[in-house]
C-alpha positions in Angstrom: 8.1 35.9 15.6 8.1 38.1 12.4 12.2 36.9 11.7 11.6 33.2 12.4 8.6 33.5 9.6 11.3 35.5 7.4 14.5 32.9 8.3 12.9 29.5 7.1 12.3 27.8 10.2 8.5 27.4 9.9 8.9 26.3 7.2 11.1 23.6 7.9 8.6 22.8 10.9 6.1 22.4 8.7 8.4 20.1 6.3 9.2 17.7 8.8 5.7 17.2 10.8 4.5 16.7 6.8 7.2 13.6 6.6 6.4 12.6 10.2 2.5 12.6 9.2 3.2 10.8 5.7 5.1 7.8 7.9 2.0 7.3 10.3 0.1 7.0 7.3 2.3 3.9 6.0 2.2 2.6 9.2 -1.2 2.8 9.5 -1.8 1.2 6.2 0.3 -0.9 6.6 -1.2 -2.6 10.1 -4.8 -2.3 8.8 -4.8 -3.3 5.0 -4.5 -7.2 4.8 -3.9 -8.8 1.4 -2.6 -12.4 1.4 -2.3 -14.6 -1.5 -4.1 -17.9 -1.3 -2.1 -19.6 -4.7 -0.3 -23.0 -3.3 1.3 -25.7 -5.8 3.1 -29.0 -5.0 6.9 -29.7 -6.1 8.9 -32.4 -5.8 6.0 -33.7 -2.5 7.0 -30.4 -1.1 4.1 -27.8 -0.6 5.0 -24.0 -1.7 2.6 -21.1 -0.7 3.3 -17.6 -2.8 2.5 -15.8 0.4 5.1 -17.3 2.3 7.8 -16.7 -0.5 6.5 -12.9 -0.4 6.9 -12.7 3.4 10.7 -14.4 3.3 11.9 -12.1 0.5 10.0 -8.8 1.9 6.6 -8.9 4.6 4.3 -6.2 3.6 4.9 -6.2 0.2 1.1 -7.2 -0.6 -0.2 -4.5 1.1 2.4 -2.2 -0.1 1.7 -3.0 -3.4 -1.9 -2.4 -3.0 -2.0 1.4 -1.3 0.8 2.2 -4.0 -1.5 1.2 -6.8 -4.2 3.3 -5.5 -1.9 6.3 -5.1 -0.9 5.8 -8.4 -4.2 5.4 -9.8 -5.6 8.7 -7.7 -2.2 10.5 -9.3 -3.1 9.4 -12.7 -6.8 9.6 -13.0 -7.6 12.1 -10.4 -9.3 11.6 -6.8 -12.2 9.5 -8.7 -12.9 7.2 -5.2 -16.4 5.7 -7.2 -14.0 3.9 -9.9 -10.9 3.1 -7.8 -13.9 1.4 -5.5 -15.1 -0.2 -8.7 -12.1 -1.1 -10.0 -11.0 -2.7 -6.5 -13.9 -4.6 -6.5 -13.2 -6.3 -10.0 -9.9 -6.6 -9.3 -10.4 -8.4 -6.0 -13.2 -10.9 -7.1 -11.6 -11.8 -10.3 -8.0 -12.7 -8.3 -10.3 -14.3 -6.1 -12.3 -16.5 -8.3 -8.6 -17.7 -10.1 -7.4 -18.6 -6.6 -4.7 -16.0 -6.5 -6.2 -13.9 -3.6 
């Protein structure tokens, strides 16, 4: 036990079941975390939505976008859940009250 501490290999153990545990996380953010936007315009008699032009270039990206941000946030300001709950909020109802979410 004492020379597969000193070789590495826990280590390595450790390593992967931390990559392995960091996947399920984007998979479970991404199956739980809908965000869809709502914009539509007209062209040419032809109806466009901007969700369906995100989901032909790349599906997800919406809800991607969204955990990212918060990571980001969290990384930049510090595990501060009040204001990224705040801020999600604002963000949220304004995008929703302009027709965008």
């Amino acid at each position: 036990a004492l020379k597969m501490l000193e070789s590495g290999v826990v280590q390595k153990i450790i390593d992967g079941t931390s990559v392995l545990g960091m996947v399920m996380m984007g998979v479970l953010a991404a199956n739980y975390i809908k965000v869809s936007a709502a914009l539509q315009w007209t062209l040419n008699e032809q109806q466009f939505t901007l969700q369906s032009l995100f989901d032909k270039i790349l599906p997800g990206i919406l809800p991607f976008a969204f955990v990212f941000g918060t990571y980001y946030y969290f990384q930049k300001n510090g595990f501060k859940v009040r204001q990224a709950m705040a801020g999600i909020i604002v963000i949220a109802f304004v995008l929703g009250i302009v027709g965008i979410l």
